[in-house]
mmCIF file as gemmi writes it, N, C-alpha and C atoms, coordinates in Angstrom:
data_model
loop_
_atom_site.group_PDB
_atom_site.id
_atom_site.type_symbol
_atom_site.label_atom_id
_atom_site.label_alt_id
_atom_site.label_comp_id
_atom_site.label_asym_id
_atom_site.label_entity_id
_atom_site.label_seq_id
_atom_site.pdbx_PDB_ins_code
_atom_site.Cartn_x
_atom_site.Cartn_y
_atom_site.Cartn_z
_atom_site.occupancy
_atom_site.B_iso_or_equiv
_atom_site.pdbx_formal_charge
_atom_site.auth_seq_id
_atom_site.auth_asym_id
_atom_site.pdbx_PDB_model_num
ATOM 1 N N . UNK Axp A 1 ? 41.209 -134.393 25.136 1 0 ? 1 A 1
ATOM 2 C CA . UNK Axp A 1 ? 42.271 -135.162 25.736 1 0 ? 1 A 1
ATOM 3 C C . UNK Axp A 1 ? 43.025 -134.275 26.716 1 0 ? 1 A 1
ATOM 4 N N . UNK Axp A 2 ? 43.479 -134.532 27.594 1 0 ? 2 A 1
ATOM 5 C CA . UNK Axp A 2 ? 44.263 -133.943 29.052 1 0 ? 2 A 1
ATOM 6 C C . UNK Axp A 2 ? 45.439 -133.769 28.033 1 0 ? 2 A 1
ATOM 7 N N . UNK Axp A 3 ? 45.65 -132.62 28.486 1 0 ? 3 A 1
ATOM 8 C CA . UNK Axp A 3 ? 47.234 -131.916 28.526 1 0 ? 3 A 1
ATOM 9 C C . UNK Axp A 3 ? 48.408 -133.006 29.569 1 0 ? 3 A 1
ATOM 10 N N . UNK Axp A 4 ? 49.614 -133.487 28.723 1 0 ? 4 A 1
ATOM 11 C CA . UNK Axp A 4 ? 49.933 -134.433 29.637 1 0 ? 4 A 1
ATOM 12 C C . UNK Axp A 4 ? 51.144 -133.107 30.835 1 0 ? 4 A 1
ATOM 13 N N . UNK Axp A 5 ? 51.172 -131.906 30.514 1 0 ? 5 A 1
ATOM 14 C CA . UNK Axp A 5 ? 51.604 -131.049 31.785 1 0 ? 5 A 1
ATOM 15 C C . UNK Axp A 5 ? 51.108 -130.506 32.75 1 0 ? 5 A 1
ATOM 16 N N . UNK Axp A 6 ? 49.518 -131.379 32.799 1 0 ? 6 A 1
ATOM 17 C CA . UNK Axp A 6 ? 48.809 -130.541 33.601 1 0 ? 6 A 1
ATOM 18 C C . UNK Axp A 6 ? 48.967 -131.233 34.883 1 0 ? 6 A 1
ATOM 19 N N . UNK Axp A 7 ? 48.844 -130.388 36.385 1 0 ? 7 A 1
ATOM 20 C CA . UNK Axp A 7 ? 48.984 -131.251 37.497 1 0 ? 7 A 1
ATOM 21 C C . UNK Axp A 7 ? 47.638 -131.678 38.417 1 0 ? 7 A 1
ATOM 22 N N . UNK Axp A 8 ? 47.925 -132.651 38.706 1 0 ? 8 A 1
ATOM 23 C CA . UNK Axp A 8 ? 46.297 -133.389 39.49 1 0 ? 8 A 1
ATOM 24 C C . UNK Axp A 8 ? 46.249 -131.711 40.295 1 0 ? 8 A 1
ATOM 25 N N . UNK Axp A 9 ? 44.343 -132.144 39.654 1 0 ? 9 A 1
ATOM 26 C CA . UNK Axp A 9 ? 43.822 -131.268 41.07 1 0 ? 9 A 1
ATOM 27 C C . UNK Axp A 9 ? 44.334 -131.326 42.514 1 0 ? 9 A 1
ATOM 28 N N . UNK Axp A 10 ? 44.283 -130.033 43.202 1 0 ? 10 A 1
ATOM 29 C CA . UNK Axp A 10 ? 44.737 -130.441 44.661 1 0 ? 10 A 1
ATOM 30 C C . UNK Axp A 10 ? 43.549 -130.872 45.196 1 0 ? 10 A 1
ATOM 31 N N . UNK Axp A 11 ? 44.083 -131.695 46.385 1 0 ? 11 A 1
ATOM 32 C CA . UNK Axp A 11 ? 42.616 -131.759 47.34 1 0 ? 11 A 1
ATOM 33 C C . UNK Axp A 11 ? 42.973 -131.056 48.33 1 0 ? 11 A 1
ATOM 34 N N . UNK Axp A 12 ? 40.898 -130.748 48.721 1 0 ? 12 A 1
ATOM 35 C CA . UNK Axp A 12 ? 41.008 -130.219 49.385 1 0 ? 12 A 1
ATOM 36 C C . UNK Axp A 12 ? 40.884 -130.437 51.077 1 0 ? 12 A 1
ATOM 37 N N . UNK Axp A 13 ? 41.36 -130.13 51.798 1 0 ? 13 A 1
ATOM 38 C CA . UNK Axp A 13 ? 41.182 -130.981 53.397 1 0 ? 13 A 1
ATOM 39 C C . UNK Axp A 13 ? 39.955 -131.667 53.472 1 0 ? 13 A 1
ATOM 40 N N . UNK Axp A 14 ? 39.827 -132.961 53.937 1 0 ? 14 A 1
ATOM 41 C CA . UNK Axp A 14 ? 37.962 -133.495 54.363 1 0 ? 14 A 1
ATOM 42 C C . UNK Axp A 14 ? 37.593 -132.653 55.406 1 0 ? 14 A 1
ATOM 43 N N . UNK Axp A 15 ? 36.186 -131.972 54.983 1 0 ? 15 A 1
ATOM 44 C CA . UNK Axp A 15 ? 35.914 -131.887 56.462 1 0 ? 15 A 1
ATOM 45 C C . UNK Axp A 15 ? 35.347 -132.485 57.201 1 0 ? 15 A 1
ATOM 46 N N . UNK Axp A 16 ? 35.123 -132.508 58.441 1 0 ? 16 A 1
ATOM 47 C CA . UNK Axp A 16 ? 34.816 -133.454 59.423 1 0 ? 16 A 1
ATOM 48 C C . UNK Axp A 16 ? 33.136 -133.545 59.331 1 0 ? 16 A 1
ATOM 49 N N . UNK Axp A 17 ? 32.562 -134.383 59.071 1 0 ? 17 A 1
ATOM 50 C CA . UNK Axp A 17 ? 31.134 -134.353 59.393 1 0 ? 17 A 1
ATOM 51 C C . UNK Axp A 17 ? 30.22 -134.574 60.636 1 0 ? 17 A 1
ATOM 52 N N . UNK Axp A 18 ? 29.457 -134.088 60.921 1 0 ? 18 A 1
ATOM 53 C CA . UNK Axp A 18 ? 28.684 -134.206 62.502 1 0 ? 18 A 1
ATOM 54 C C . UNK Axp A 18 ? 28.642 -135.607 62.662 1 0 ? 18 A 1
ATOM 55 N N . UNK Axp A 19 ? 29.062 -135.971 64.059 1 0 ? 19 A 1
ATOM 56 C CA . UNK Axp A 19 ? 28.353 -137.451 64.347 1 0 ? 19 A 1
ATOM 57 C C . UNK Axp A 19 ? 26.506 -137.794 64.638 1 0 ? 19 A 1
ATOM 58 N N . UNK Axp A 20 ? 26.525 -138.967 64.236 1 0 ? 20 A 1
ATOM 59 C CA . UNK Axp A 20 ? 25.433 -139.401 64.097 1 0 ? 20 A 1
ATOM 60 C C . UNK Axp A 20 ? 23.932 -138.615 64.623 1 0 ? 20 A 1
ATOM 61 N N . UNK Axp A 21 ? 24.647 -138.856 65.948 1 0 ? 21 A 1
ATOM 62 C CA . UNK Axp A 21 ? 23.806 -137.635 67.045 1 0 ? 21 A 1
ATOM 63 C C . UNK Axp A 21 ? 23.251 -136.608 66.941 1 0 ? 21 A 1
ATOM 64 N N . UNK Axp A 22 ? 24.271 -135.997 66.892 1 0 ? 22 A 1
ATOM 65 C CA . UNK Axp A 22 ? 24.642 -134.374 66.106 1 0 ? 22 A 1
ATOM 66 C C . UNK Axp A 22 ? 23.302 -134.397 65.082 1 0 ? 22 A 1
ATOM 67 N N . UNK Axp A 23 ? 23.447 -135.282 63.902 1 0 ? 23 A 1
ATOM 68 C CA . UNK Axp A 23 ? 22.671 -135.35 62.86 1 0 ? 23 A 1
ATOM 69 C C . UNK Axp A 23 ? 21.285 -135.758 62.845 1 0 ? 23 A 1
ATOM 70 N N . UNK Axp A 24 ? 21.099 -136.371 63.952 1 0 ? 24 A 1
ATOM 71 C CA . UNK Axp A 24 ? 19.946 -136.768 64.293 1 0 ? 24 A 1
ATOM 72 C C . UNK Axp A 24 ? 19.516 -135.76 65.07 1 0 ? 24 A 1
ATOM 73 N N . UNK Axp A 25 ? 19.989 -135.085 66.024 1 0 ? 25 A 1
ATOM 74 C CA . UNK Axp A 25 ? 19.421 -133.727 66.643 1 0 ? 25 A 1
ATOM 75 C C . UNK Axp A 25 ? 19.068 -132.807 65.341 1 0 ? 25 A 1
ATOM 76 N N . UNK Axp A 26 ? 19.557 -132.378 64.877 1 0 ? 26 A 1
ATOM 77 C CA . UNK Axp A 26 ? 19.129 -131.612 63.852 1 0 ? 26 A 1
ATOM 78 C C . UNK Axp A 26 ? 18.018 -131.908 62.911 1 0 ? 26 A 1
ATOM 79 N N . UNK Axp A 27 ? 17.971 -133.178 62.465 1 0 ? 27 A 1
ATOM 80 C CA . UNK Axp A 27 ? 17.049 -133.782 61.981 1 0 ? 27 A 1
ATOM 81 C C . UNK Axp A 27 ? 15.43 -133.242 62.613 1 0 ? 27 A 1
ATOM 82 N N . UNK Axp A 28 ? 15.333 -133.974 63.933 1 0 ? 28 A 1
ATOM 83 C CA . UNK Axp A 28 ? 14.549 -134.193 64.63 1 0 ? 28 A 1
ATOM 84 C C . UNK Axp A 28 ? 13.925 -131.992 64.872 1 0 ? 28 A 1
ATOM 85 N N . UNK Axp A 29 ? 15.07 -131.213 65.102 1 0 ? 29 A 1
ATOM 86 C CA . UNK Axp A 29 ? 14.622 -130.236 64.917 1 0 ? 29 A 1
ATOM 87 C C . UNK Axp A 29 ? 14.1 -129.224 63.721 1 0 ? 29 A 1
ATOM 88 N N . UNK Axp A 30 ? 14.582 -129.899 62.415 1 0 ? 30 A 1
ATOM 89 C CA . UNK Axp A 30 ? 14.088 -129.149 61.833 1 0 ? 30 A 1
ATOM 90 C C . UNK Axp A 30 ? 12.802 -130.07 61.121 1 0 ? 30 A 1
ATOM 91 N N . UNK Axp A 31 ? 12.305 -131.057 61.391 1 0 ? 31 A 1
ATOM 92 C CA . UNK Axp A 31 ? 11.079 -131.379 61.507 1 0 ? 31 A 1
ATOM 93 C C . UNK Axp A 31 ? 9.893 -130.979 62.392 1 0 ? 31 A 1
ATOM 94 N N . UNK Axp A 32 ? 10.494 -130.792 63.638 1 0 ? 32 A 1
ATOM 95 C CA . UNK Axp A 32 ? 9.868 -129.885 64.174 1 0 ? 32 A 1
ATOM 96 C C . UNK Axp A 32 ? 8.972 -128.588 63.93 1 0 ? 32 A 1
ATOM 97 N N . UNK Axp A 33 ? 10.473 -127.873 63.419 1 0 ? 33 A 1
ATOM 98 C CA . UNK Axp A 33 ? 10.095 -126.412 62.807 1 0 ? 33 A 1
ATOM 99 C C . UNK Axp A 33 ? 9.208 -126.503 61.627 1 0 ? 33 A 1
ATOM 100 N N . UNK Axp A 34 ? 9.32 -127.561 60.726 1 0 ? 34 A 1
ATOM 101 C CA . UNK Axp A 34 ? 8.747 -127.543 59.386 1 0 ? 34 A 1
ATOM 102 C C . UNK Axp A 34 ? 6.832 -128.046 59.861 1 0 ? 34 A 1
ATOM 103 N N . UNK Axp A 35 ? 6.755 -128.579 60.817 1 0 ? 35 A 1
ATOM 104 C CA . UNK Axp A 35 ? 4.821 -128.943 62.035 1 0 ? 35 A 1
ATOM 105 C C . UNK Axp A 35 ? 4.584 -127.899 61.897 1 0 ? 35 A 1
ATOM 106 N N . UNK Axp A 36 ? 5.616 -127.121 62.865 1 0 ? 36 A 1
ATOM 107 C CA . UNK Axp A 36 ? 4.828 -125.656 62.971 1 0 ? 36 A 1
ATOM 108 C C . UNK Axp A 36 ? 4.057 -124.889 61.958 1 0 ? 36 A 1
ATOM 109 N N . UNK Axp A 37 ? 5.028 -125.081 60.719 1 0 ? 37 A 1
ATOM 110 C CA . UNK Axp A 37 ? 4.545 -124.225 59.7 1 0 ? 37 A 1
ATOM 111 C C . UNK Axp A 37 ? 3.051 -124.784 58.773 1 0 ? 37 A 1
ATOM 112 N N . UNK Axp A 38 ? 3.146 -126.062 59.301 1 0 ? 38 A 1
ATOM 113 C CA . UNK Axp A 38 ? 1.748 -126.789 58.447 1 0 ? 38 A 1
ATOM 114 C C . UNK Axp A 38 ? 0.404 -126.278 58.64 1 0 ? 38 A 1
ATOM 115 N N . UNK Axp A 39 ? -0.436 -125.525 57.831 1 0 ? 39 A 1
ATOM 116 C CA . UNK Axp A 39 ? -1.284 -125.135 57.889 1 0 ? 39 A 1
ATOM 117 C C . UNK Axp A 39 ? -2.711 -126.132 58.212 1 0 ? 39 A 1
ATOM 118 N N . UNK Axp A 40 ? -2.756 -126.435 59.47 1 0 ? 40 A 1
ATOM 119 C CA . UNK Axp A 40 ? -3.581 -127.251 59.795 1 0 ? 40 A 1
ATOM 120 C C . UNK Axp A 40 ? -5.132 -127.287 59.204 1 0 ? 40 A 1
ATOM 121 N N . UNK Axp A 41 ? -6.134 -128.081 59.136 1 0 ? 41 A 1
ATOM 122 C CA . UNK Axp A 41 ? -7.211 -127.42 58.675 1 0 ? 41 A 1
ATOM 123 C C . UNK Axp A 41 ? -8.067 -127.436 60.125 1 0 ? 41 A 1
ATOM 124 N N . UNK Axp A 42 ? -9.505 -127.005 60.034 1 0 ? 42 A 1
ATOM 125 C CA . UNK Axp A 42 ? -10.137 -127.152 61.031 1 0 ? 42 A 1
ATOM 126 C C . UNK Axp A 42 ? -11.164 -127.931 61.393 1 0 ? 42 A 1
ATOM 127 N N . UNK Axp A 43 ? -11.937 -128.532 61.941 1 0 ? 43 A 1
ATOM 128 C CA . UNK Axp A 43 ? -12.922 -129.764 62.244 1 0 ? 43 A 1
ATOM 129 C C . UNK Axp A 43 ? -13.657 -129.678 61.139 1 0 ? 43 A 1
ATOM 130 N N . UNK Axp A 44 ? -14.406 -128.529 60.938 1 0 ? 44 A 1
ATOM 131 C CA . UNK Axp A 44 ? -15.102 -128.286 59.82 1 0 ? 44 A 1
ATOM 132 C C . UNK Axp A 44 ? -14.818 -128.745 58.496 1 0 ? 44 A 1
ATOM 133 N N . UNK Axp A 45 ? -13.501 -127.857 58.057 1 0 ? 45 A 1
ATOM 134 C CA . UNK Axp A 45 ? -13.141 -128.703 57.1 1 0 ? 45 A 1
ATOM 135 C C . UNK Axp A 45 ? -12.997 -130.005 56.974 1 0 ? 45 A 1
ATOM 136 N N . UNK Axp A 46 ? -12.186 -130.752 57.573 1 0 ? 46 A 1
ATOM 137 C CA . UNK Axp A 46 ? -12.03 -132.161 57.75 1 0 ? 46 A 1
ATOM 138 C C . UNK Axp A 46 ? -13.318 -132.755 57.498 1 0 ? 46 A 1
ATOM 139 N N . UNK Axp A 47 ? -14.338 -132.541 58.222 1 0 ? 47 A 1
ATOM 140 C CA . UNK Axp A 47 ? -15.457 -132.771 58.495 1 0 ? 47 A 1
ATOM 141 C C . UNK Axp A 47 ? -16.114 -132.946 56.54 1 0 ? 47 A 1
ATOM 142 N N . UNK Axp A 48 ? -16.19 -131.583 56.101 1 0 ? 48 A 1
ATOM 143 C CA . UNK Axp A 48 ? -16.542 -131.587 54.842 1 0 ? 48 A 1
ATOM 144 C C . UNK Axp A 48 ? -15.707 -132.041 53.8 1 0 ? 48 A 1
ATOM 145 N N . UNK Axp A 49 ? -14.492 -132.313 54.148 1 0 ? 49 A 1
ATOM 146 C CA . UNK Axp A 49 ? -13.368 -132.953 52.915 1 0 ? 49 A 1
ATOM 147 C C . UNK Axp A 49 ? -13.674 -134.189 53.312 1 0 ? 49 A 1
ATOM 148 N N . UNK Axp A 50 ? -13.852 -135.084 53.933 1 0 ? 50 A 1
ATOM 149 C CA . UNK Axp A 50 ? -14.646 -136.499 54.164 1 0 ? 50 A 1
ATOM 150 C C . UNK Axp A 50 ? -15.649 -136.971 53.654 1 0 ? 50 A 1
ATOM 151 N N . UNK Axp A 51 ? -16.549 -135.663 53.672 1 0 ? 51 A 1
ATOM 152 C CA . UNK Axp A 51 ? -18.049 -136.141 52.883 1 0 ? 51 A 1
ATOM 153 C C . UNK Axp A 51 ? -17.908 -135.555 51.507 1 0 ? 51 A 1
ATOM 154 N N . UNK Axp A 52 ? -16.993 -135.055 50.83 1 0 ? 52 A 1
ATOM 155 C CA . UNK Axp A 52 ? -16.955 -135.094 49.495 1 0 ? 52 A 1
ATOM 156 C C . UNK Axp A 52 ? -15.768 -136.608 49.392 1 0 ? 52 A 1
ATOM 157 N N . UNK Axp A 53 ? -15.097 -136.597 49.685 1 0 ? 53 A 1
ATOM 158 C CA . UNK Axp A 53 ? -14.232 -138.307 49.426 1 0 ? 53 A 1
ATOM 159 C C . UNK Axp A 53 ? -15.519 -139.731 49.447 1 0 ? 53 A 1
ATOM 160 N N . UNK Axp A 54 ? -16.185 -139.327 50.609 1 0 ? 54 A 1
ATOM 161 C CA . UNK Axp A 54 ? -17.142 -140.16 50.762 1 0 ? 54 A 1
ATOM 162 C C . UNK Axp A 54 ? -17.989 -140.211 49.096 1 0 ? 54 A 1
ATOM 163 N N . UNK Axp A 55 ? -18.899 -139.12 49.412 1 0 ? 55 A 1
ATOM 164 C CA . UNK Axp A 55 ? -19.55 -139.415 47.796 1 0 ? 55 A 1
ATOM 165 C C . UNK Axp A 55 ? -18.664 -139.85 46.727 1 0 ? 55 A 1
ATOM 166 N N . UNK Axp A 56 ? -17.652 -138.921 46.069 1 0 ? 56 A 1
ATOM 167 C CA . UNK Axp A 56 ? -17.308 -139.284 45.154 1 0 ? 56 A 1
ATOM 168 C C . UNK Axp A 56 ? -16.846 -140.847 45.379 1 0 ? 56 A 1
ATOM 169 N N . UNK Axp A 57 ? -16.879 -141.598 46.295 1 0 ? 57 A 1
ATOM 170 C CA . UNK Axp A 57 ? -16.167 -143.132 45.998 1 0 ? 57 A 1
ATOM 171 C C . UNK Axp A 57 ? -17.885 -144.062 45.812 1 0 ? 57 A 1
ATOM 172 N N . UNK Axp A 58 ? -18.774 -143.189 46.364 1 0 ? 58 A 1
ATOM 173 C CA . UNK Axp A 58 ? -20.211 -144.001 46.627 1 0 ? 58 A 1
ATOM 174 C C . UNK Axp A 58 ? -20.519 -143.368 44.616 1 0 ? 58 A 1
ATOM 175 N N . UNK Axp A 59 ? -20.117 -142.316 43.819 1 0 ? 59 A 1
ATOM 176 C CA . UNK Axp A 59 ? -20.376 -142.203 42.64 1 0 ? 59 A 1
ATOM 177 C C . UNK Axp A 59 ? -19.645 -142.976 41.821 1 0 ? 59 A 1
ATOM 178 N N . UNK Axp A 60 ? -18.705 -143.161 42.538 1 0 ? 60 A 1
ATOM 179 C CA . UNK Axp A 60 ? -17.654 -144.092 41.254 1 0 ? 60 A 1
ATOM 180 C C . UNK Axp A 60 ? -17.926 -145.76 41.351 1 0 ? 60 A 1
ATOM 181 N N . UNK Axp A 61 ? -17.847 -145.769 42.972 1 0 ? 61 A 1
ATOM 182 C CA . UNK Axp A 61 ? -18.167 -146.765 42.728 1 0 ? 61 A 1
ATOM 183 C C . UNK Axp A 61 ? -19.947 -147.657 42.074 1 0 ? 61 A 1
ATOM 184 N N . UNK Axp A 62 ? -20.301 -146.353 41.915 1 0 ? 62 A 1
ATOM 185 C CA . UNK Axp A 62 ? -21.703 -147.581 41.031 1 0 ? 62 A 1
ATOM 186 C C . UNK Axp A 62 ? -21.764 -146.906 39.61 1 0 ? 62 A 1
ATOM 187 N N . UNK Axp A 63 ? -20.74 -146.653 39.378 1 0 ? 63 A 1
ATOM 188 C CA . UNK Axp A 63 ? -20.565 -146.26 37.964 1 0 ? 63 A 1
ATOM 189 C C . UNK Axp A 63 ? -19.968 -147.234 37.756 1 0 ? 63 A 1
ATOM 190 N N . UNK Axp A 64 ? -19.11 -148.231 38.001 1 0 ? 64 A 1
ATOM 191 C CA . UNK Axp A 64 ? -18.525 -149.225 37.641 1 0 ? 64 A 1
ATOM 192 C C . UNK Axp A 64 ? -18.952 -150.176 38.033 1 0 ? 64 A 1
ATOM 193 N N . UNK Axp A 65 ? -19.76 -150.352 38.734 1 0 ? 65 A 1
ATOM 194 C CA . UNK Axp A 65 ? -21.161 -151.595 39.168 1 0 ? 65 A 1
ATOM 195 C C . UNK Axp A 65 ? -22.005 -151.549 38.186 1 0 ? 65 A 1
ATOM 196 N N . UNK Axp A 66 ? -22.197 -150.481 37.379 1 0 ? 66 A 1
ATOM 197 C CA . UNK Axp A 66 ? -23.492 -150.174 36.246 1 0 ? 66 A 1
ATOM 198 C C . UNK Axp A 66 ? -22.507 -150.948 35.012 1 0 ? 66 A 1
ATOM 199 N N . UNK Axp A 67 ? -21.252 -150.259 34.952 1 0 ? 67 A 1
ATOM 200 C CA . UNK Axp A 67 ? -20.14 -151.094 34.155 1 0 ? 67 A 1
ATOM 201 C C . UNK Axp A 67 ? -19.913 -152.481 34.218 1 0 ? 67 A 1
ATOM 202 N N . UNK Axp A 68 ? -20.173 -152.919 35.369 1 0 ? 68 A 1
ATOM 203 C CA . UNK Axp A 68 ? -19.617 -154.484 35.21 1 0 ? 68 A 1
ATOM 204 C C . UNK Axp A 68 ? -20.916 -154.979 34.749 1 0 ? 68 A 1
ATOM 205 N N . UNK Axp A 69 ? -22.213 -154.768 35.363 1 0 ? 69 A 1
ATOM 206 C CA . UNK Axp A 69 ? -23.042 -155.576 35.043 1 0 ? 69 A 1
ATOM 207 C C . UNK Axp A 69 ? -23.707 -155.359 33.796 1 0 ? 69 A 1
ATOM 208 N N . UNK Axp A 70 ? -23.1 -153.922 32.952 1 0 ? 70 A 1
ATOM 209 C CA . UNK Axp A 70 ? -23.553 -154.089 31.263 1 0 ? 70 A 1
ATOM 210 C C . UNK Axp A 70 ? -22.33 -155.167 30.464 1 0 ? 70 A 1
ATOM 211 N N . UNK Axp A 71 ? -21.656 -155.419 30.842 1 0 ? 71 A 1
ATOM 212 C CA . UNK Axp A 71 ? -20.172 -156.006 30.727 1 0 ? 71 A 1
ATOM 213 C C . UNK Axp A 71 ? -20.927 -157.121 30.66 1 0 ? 71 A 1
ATOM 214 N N . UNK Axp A 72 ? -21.119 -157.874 31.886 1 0 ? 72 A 1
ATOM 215 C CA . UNK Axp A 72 ? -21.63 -159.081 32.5 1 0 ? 72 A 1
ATOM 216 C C . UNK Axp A 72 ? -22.584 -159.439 31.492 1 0 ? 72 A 1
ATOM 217 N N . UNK Axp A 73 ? -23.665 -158.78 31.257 1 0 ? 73 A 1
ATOM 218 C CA . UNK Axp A 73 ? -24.536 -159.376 30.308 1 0 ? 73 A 1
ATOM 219 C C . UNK Axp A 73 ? -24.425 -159.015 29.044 1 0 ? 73 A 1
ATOM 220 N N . UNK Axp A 74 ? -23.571 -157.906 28.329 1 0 ? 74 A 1
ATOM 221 C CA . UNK Axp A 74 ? -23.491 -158.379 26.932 1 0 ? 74 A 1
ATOM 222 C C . UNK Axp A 74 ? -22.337 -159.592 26.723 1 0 ? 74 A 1
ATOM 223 N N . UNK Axp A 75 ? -21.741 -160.116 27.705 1 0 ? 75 A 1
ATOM 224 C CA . UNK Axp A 75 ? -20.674 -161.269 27.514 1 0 ? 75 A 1
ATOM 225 C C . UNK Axp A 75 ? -21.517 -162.165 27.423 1 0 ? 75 A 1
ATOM 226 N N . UNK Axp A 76 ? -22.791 -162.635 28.334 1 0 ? 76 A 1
ATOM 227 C CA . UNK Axp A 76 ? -24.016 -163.392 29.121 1 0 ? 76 A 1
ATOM 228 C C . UNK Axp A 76 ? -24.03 -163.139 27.153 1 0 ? 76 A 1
ATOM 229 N N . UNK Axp A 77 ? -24.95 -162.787 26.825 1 0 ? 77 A 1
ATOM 230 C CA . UNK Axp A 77 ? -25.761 -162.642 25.41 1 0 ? 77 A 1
ATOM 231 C C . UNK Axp A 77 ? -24.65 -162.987 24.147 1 0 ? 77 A 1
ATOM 232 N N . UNK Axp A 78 ? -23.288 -162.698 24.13 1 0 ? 78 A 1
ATOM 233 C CA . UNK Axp A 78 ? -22.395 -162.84 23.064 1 0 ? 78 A 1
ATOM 234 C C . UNK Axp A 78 ? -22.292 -164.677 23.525 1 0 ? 78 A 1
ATOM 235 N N . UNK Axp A 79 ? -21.646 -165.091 24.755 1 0 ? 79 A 1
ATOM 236 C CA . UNK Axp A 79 ? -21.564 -166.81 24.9 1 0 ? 79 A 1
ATOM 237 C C . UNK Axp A 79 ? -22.957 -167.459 24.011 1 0 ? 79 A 1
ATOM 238 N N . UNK Axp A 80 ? -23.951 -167.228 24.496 1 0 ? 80 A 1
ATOM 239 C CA . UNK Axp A 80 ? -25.046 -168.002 24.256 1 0 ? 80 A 1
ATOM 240 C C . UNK Axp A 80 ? -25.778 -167.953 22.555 1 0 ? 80 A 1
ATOM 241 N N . UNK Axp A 81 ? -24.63 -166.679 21.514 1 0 ? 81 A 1
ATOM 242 C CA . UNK Axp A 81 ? -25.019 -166.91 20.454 1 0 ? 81 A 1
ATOM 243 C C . UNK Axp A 81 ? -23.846 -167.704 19.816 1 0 ? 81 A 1
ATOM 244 N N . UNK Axp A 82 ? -23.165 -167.754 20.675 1 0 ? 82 A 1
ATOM 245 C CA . UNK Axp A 82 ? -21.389 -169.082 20.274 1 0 ? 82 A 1
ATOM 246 C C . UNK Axp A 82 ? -21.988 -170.625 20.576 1 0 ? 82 A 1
């Protein structure tokens, strides 16, 4: 419980904040600066990080084509003994 002799915090002056502008210049520059630092890759890579995305979606996806259609027909075989 508060001490009832205690006195309100003081405040302290607002300070003024940049206008919009201001804030948007800055923005815009330190996005800038943060490009620079992105470690780009090179054709090559790109090149080979594509063809592993590639396969692995051509592996998954008929792993779950092999899935639906064991799916498909033990449902096919469970209806037809109902």
């Amino acid at each position: 419980m508060a001490e009832p002799n205690q006195k309100p915090a003081e405040k302290k002056p607002a300070e003024k904040k940049p206008g919009v502008f201001a804030r948007l210049k800055k923005y815009f520059r330190d996005t800038k600066s943060e490009v620079k630092k992105v470690a780009w890759p090179t054709k090559q890579q790109t090149i080979n990080n594509t063809g592993v995305v590639i396969a692995c979606i051509v592996v998954v996806g008929a792993f779950i084509g092999v899935l639906d259609a064991v799916f498909a027909f033990g449902l096919q075989a469970l209806l037809k003994l109902l």
